[in-house]
C-alpha positions as CSV (number, residue, x, y, z in Angstrom):
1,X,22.9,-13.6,-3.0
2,X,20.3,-11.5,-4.0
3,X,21.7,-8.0,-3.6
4,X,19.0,-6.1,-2.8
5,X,18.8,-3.9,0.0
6,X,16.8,-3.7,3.3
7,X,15.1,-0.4,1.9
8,X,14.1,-1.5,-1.3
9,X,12.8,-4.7,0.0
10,X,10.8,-2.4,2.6
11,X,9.8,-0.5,-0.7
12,X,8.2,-4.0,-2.5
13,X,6.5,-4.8,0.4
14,X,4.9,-1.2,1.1
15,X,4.1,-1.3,-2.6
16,X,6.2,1.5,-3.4
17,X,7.6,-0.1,-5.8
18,X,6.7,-2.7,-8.3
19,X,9.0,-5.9,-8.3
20,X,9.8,-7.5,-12.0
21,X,9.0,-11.1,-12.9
22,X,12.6,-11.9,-12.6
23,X,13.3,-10.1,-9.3
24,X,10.5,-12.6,-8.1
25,X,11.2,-15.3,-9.8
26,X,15.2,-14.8,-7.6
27,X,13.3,-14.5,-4.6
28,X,11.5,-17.0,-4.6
29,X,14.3,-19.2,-5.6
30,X,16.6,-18.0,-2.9
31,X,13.4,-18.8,-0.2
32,X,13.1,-22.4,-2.0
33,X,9.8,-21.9,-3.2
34,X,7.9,-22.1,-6.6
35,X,5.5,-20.2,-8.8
36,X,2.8,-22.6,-7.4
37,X,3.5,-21.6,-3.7
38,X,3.5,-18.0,-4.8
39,X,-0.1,-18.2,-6.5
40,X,-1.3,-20.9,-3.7
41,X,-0.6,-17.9,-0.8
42,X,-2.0,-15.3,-3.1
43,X,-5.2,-17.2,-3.5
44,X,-5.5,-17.9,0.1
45,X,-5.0,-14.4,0.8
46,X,-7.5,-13.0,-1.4
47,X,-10.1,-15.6,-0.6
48,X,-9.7,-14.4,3.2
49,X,-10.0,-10.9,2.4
50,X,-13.3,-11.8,0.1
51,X,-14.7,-13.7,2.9
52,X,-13.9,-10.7,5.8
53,X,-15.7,-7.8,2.9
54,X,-18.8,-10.3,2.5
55,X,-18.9,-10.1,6.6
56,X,-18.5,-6.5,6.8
57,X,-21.2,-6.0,4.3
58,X,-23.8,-8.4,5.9
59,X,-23.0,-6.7,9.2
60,X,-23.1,-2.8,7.8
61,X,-26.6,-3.9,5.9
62,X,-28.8,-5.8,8.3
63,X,-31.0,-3.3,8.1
64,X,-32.2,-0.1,5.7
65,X,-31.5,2.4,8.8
66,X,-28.0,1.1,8.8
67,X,-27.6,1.1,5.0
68,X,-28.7,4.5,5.0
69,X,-26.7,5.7,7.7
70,X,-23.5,3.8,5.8
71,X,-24.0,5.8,2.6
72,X,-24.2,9.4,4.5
73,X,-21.2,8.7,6.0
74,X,-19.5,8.0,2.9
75,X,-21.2,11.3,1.1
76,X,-20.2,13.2,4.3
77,X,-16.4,11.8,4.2
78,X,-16.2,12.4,0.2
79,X,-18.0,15.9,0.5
80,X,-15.6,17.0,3.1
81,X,-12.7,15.4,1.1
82,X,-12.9,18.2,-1.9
């Protein structure tokens, strides 16, 4: 048994709060899984989100009009931020 509650599990996940190497290491023990799986679904992840930014960006940019229009409304949101 891990003994780790519900809440601080919601914690990790929410990113609240950092899990240790060895709290990791237990878990993915207790799942039956290995460093390798860990970095494999990382990788795979991150790949997937590198691929959807590289389509958002070739969508927002087609044009200059729309690259333009982009960076306002990020200078609009930021100004209106302070």
């Amino acid at each position: 048994m891990l003994h780790i509650s519900q809440q601080q599990i919601s914690r990790y996940e929410r990113g609240i709060t950092s899990v240790s190497i060895e709290t990791l290491d237990a878990i993915l023990n207790k799942l039956g899984k290995d460093w390798s799986d860990f970095f494999f679904k990382v990788i795979a992840n991150y790949s997937d989100e590198v691929a959807e930014i590289k389509l958002q960006d070739n969508f927002l940019f087609q044009d200059k009009k729309s690259k333009y229009s982009y960076y306002d409304k990020l200078k609009f949101r930021a100004l209106h931020e302070l």
